[in-house]
Each structure stands twice: as structure tokens, then as C-alpha cells.
Backbone as XML, in Angstrom:
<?xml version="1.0"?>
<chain id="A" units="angstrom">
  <residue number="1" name="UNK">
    <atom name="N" x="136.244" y="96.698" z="69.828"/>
    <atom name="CA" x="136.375" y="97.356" z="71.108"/>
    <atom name="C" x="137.401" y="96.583" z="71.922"/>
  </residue>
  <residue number="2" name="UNK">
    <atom name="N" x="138.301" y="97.415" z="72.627"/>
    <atom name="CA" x="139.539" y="97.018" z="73.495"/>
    <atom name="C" x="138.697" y="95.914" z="74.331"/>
  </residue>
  <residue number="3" name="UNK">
    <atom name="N" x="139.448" y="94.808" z="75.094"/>
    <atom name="CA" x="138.763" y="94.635" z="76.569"/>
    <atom name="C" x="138.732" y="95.291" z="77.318"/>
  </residue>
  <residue number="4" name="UNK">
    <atom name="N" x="139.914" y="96.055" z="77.533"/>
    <atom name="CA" x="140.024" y="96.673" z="79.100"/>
    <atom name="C" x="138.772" y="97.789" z="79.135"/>
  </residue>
  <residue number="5" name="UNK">
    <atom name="N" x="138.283" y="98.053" z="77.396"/>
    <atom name="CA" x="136.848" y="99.048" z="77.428"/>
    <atom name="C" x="135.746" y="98.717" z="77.716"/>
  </residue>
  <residue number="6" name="UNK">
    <atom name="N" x="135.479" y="97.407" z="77.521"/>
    <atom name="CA" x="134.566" y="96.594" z="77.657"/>
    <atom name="C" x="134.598" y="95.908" z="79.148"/>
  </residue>
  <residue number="7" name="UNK">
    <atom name="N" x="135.338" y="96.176" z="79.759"/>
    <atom name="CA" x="135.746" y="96.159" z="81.340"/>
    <atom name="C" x="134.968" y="96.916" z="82.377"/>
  </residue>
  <residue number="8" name="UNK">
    <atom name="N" x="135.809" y="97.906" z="81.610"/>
    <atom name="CA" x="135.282" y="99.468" z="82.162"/>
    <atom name="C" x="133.648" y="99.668" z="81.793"/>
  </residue>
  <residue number="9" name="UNK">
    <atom name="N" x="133.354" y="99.502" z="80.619"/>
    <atom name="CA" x="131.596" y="99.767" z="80.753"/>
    <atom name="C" x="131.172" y="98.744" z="81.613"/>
  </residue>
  <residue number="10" name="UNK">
    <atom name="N" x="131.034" y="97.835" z="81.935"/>
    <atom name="CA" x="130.724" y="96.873" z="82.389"/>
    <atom name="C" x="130.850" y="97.101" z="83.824"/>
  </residue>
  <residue number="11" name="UNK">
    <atom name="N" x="132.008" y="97.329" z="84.811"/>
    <atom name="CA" x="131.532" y="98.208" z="85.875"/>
    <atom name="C" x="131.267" y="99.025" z="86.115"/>
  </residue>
  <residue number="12" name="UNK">
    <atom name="N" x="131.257" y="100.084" z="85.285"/>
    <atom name="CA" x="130.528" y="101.507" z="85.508"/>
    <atom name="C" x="128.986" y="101.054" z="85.421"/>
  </residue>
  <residue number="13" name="UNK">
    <atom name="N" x="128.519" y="100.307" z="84.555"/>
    <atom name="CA" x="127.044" y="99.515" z="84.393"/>
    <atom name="C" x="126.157" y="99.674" z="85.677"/>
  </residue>
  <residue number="14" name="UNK">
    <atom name="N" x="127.813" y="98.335" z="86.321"/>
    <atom name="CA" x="127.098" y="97.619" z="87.509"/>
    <atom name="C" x="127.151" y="98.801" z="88.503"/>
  </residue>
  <residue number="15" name="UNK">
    <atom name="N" x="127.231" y="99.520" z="88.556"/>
    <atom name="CA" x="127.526" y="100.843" z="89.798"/>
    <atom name="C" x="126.354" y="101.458" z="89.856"/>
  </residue>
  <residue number="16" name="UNK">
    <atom name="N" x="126.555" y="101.977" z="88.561"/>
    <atom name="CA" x="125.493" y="102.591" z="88.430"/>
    <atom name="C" x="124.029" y="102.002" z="88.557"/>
  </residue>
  <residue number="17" name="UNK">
    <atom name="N" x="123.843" y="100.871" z="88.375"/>
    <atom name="CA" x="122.841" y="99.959" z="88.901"/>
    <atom name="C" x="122.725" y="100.046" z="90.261"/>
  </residue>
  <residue number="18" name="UNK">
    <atom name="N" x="123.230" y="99.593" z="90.698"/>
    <atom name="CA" x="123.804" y="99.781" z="91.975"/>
    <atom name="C" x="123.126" y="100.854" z="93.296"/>
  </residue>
  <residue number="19" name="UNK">
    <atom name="N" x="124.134" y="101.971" z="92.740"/>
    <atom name="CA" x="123.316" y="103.666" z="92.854"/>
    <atom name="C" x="122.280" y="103.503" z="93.606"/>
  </residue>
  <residue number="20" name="UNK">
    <atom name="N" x="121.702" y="103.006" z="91.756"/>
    <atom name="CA" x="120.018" y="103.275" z="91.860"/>
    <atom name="C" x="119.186" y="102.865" z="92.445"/>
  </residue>
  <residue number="21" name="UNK">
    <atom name="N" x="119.380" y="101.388" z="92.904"/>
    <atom name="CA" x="118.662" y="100.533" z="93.451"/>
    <atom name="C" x="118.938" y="101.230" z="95.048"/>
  </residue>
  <residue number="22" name="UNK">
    <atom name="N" x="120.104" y="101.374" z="95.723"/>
    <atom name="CA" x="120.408" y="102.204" z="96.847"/>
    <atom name="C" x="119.367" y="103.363" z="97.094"/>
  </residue>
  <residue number="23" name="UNK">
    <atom name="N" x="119.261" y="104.075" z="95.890"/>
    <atom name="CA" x="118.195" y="105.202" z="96.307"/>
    <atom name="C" x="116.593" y="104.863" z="96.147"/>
  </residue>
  <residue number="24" name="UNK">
    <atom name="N" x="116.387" y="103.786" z="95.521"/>
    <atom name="CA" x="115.278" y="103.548" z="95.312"/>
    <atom name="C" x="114.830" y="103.129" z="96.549"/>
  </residue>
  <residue number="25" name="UNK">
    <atom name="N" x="115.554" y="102.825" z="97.480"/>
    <atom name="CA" x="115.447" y="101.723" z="98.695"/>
    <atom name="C" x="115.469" y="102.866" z="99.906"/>
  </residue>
  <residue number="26" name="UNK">
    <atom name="N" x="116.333" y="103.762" z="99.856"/>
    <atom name="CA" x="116.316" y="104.870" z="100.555"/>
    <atom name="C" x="115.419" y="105.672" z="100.714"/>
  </residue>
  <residue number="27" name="UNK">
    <atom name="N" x="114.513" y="105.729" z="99.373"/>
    <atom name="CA" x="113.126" y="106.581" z="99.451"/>
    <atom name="C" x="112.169" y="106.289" z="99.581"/>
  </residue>
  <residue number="28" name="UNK">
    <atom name="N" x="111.721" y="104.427" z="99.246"/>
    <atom name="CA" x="110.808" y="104.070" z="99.520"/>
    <atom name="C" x="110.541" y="103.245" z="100.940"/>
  </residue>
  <residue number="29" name="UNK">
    <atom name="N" x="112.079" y="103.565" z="101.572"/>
    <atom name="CA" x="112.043" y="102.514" z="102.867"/>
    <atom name="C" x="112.160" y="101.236" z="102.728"/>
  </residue>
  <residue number="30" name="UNK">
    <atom name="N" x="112.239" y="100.213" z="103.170"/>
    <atom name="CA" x="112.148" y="99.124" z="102.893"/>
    <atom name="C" x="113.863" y="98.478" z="102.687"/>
  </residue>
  <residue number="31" name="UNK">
    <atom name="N" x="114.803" y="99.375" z="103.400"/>
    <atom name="CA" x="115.876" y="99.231" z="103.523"/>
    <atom name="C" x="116.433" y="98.664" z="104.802"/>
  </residue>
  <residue number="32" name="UNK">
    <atom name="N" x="117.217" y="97.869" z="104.324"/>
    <atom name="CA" x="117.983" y="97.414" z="106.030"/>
    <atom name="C" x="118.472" y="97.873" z="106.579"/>
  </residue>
  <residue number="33" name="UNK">
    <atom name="N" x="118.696" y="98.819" z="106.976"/>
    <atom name="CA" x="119.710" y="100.044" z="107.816"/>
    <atom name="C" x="118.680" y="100.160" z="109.151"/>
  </residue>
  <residue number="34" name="UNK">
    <atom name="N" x="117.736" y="99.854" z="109.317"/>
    <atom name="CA" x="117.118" y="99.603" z="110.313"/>
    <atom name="C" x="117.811" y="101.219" z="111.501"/>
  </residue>
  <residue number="35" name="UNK">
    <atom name="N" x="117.296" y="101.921" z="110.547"/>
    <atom name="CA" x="118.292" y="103.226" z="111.312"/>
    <atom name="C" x="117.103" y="104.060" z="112.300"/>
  </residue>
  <residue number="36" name="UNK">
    <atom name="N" x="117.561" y="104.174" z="113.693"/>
    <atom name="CA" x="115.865" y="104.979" z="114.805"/>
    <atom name="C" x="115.827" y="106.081" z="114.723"/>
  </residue>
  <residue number="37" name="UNK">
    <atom name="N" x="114.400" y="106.148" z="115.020"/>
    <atom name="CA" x="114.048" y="107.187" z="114.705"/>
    <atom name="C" x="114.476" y="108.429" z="115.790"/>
  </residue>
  <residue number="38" name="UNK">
    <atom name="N" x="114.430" y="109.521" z="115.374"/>
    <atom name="CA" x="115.600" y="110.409" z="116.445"/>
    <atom name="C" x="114.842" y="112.129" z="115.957"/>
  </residue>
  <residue number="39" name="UNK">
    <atom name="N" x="114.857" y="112.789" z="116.931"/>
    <atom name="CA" x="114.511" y="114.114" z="117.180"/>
    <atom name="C" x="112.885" y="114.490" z="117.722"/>
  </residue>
  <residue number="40" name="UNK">
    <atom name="N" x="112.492" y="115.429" z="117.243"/>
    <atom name="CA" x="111.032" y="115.459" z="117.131"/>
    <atom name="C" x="110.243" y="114.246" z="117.138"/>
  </residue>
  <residue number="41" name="UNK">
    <atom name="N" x="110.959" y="114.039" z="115.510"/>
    <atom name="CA" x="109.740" y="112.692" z="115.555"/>
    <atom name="C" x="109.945" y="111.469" z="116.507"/>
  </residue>
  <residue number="42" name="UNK">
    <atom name="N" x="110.999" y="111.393" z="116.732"/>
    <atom name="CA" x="110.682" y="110.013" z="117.843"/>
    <atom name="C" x="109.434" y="110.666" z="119.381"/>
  </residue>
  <residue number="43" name="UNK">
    <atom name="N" x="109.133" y="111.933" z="119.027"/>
    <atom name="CA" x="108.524" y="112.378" z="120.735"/>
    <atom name="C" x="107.000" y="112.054" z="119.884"/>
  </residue>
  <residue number="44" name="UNK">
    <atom name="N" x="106.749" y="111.746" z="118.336"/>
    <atom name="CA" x="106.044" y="112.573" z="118.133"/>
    <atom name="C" x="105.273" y="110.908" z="117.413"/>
  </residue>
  <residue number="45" name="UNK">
    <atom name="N" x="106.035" y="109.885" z="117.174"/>
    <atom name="CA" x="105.877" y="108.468" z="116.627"/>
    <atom name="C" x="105.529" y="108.133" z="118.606"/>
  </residue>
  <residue number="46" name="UNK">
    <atom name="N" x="106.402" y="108.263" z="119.195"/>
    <atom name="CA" x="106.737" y="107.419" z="120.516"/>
    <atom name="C" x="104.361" y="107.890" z="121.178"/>
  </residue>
  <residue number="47" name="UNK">
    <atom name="N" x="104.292" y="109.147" z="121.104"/>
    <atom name="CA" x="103.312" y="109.258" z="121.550"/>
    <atom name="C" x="101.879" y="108.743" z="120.638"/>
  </residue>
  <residue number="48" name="UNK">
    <atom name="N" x="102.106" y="108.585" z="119.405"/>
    <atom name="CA" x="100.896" y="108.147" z="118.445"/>
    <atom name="C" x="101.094" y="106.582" z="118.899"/>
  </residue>
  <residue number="49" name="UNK">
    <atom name="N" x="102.017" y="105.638" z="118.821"/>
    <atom name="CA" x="102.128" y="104.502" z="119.589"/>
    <atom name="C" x="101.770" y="104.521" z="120.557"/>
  </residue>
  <residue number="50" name="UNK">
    <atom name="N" x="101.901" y="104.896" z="121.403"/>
    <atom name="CA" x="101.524" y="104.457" z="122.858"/>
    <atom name="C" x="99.839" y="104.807" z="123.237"/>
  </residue>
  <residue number="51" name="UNK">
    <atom name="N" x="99.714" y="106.043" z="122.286"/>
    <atom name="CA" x="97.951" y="106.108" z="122.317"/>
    <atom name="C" x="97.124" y="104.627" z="121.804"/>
  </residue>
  <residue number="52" name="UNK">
    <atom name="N" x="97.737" y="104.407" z="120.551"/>
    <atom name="CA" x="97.552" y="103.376" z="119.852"/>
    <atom name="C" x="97.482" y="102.083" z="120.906"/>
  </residue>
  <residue number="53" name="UNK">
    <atom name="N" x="98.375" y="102.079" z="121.386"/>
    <atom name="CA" x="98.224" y="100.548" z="122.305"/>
    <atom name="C" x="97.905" y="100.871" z="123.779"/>
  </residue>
  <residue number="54" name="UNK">
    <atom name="N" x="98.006" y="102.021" z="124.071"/>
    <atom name="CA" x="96.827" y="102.041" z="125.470"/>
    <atom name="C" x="98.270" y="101.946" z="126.244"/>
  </residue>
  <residue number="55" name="UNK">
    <atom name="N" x="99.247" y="102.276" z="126.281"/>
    <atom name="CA" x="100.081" y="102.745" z="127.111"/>
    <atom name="C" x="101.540" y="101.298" z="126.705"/>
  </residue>
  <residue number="56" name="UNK">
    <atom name="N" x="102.557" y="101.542" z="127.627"/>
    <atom name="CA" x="103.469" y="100.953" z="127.710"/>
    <atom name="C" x="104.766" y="101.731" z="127.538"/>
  </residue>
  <residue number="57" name="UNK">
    <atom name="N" x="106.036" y="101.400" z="127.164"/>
    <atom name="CA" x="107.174" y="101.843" z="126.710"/>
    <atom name="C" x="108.113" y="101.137" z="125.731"/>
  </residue>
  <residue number="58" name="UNK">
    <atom name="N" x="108.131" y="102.491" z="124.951"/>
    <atom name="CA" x="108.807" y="102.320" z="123.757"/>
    <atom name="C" x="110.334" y="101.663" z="123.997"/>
  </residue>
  <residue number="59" name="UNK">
    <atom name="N" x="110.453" y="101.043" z="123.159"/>
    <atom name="CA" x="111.807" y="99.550" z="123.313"/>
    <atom name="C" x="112.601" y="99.760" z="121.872"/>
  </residue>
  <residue number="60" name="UNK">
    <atom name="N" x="111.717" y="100.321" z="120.597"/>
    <atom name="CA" x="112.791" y="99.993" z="119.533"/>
    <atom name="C" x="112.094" y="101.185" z="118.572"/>
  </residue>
  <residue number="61" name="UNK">
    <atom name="N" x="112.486" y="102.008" z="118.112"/>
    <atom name="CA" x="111.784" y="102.774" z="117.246"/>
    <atom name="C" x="112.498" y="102.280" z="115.274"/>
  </residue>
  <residue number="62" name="UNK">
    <atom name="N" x="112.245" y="102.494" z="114.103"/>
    <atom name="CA" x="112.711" y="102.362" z="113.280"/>
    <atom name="C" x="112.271" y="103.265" z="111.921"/>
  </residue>
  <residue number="63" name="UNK">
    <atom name="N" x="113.209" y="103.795" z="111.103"/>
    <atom name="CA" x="112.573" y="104.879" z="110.045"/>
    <atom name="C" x="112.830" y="103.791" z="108.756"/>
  </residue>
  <residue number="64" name="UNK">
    <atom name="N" x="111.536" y="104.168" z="107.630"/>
    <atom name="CA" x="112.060" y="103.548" z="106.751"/>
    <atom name="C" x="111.715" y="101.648" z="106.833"/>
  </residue>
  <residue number="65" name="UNK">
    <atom name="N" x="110.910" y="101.351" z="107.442"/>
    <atom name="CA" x="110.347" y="99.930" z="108.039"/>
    <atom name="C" x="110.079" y="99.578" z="106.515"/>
  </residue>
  <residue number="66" name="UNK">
    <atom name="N" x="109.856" y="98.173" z="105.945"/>
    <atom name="CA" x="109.387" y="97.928" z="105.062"/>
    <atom name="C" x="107.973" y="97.923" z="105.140"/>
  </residue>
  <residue number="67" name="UNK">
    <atom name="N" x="107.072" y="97.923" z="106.137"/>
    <atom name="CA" x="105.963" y="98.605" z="105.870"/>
    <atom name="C" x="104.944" y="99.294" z="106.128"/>
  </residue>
  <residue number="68" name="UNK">
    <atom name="N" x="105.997" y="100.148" z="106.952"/>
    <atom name="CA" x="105.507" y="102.262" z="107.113"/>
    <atom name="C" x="107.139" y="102.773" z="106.914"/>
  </residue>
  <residue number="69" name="UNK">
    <atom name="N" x="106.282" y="103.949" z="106.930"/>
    <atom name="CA" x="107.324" y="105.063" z="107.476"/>
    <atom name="C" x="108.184" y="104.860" z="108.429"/>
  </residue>
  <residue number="70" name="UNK">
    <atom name="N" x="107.673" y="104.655" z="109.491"/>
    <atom name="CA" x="108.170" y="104.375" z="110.955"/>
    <atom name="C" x="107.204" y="103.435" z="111.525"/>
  </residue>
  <residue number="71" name="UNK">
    <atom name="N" x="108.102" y="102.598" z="112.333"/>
    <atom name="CA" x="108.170" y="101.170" z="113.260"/>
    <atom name="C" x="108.437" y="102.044" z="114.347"/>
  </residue>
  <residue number="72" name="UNK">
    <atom name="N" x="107.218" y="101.464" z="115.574"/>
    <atom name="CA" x="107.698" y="101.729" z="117.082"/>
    <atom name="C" x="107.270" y="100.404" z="117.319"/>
  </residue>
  <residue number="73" name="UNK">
    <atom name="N" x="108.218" y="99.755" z="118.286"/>
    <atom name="CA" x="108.385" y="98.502" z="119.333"/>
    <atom name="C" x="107.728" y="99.272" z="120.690"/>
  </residue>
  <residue number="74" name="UNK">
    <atom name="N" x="106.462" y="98.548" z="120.697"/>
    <atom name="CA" x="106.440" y="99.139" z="122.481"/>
    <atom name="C" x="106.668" y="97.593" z="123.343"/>
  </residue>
  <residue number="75" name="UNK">
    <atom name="N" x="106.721" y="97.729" z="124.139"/>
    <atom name="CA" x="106.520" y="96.601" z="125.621"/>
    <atom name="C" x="105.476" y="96.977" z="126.598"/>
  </residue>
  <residue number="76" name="UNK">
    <atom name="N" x="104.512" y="96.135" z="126.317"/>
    <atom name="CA" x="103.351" y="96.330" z="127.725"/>
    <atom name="C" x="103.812" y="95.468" z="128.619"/>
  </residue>
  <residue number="77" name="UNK">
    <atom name="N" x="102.553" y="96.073" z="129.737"/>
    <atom name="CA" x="102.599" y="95.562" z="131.094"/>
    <atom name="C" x="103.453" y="94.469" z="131.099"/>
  </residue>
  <residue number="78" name="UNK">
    <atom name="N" x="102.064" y="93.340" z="130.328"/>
    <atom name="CA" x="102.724" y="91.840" z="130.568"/>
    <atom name="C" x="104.172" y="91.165" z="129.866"/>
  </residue>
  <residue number="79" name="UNK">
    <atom name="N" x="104.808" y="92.495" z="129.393"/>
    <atom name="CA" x="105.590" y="91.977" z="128.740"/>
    <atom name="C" x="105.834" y="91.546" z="127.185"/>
  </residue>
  <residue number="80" name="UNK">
    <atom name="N" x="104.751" y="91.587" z="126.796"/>
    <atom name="CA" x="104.319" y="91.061" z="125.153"/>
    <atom name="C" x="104.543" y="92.893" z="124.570"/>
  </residue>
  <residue number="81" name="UNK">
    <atom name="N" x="104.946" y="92.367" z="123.178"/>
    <atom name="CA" x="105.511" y="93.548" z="122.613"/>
    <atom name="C" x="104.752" y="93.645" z="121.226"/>
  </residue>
  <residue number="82" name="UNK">
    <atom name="N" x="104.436" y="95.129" z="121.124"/>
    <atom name="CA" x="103.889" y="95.218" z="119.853"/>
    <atom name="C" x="104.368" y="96.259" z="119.061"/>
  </residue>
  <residue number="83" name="UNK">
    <atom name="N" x="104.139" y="95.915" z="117.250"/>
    <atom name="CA" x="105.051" y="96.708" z="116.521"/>
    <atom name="C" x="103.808" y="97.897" z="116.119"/>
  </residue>
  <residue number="84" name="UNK">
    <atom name="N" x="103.558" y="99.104" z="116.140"/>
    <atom name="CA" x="102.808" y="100.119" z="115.675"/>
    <atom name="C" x="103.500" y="100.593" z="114.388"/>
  </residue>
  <residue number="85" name="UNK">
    <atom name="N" x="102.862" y="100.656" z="113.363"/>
    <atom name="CA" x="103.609" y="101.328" z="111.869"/>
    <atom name="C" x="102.332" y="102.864" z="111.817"/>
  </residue>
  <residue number="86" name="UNK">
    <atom name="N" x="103.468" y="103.457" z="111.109"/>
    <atom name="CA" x="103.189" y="104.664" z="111.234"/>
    <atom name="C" x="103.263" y="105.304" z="109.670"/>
  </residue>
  <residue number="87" name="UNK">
    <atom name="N" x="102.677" y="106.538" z="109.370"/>
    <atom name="CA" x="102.557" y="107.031" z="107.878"/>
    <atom name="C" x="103.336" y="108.333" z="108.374"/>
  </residue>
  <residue number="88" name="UNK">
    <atom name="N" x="104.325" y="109.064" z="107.396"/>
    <atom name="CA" x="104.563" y="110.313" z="107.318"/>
    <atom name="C" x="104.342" y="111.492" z="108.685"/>
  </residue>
  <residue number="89" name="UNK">
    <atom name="N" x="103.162" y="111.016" z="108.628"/>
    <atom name="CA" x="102.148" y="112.441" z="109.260"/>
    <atom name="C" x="102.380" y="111.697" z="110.668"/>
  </residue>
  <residue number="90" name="UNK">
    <atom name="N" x="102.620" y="110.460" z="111.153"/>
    <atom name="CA" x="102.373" y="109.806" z="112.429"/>
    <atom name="C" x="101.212" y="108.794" z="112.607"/>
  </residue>
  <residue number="91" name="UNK">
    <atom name="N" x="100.399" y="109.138" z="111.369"/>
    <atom name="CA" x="98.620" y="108.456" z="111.536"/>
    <atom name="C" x="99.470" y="107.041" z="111.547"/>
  </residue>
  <residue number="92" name="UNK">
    <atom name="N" x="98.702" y="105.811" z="112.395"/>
    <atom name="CA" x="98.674" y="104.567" z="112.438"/>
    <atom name="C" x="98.149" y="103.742" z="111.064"/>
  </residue>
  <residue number="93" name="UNK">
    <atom name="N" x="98.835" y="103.724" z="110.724"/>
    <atom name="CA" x="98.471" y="102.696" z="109.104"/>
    <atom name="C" x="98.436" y="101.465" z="109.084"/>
  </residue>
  <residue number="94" name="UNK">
    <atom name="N" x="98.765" y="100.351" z="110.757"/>
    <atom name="CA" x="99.064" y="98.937" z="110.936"/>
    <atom name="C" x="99.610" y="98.987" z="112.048"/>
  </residue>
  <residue number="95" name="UNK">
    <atom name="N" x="99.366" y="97.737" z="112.433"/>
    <atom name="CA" x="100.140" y="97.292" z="114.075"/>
    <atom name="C" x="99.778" y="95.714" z="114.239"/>
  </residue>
  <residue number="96" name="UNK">
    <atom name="N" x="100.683" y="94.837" z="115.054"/>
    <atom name="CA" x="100.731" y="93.719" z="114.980"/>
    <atom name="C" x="101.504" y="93.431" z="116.315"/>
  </residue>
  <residue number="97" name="UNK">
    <atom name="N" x="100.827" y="92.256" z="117.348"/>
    <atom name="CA" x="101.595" y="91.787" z="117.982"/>
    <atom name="C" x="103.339" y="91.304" z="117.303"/>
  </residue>
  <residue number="98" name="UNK">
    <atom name="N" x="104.311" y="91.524" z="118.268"/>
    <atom name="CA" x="105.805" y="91.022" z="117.315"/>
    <atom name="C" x="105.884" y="89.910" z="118.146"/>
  </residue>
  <residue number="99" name="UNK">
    <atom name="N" x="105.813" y="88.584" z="117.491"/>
    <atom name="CA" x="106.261" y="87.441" z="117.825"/>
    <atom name="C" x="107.779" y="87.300" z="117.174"/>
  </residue>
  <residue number="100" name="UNK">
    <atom name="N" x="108.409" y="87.570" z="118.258"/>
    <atom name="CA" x="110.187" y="87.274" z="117.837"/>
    <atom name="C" x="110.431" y="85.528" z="118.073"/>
  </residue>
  <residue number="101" name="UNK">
    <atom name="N" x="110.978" y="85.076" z="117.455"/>
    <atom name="CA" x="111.481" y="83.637" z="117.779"/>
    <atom name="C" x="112.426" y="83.301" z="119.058"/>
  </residue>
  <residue number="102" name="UNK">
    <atom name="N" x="111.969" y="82.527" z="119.924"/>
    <atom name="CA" x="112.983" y="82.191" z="120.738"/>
    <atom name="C" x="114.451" y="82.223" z="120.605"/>
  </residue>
  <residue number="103" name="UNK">
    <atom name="N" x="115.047" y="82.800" z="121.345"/>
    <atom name="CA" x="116.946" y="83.196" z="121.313"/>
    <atom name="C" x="116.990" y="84.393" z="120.371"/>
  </residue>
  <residue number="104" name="UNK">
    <atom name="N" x="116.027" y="85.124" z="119.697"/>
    <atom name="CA" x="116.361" y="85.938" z="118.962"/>
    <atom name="C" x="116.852" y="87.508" z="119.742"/>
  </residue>
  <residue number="105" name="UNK">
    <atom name="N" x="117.172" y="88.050" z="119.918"/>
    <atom name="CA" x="117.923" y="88.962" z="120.793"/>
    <atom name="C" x="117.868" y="90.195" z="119.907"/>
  </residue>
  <residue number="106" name="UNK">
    <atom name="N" x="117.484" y="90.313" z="118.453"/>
    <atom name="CA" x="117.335" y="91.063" z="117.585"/>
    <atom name="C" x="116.404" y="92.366" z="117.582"/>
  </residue>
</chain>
């Protein structure tokens, strides 16, 4: 076999690897694109959160969280912020105070 063939399979390989792992990540979430949530469902995540934590305002929404569906950031009263994870349907599947690290701006 030529090199330059053995080139060529060899990045078509890695691409195609590649691809896959891209969509695997795309469907199961757990992707960094950290992309918000937008239309309907943000009216529809924003209100199952805020039931969930007894009021406040939504600060960061996210689709695709590594672990829900959807991430809402709220901010209460005092200021302390919590992350609500969400399933498909909106049901609450987890929630956790978010302790961000000092200077983190993220």
C-alpha cells in the first residue's frame, strides 16, 4: 500500500471518529457548548425552577448540562445561587446549591 493511502485512511479514520464522538455528545448532553435554553422551554424550565426553589430569578439557563437535560441558575433573595436540573418533560431530577470559586465570573 502507497503512503499517501495509508495517509488518507488514517485521517478519514480520525474524522470519522471524530463525527461520532460529536454526536454522541450532542445527544446525550454532556457537551460544552453550554448553549441556553431559548423559546418555550426557557418559560417553561424558568417556571419548574423557580417553583422548585420557592421563588427568585433566573441568571443562567443551559441545554444539554452534563447532568440533565436542562440547567437553570436561579439567584435568591440573599444572593446565594442555585443550580435546578431538569428532565425532558421539565420534572426536577436534582438541584444543588452552586458554589462558584472566588474570581470566577463564569
Amino acid at each position: 500500500m502507497e503512503r499517501r493511502t495509508k495517509i488518507g485512511i488514517t485521517v478519514a479514520s480520525l474524522l470519522a471518529a471524530g463525527a461520532g464522538a460529536a454526536g454522541i455528545a450532542a445527544a446525550g448532553g454532556g457537551d460544552d457548548s453550554e448553549a441556553p435554553i431559548t423559546g418555550s422551554a426557557l418559560d417553561k424550565a424558568s417556571a419548574a425552577a423557580l417553583a422548585e426553589t420557592g421563588g427568585g430569578e433566573v441568571s443562567e439557563t443551559e441545554v444539554g448540562d452534563e447532568e440533565s437535560y436542562y440547567e437553570v441558575e436561579v439567584t435568591l433573595e440573599d444572593g446565594s445561587q442555585r443550580d435546578v436540573q431538569l428532565d425532558r418533560s421539565f420534572d426536577v431530577v436534582g438541584g444543588e446549591a452552586d458554589e462558584e470559586e472566588a474570581g470566577d465570573t463564569d
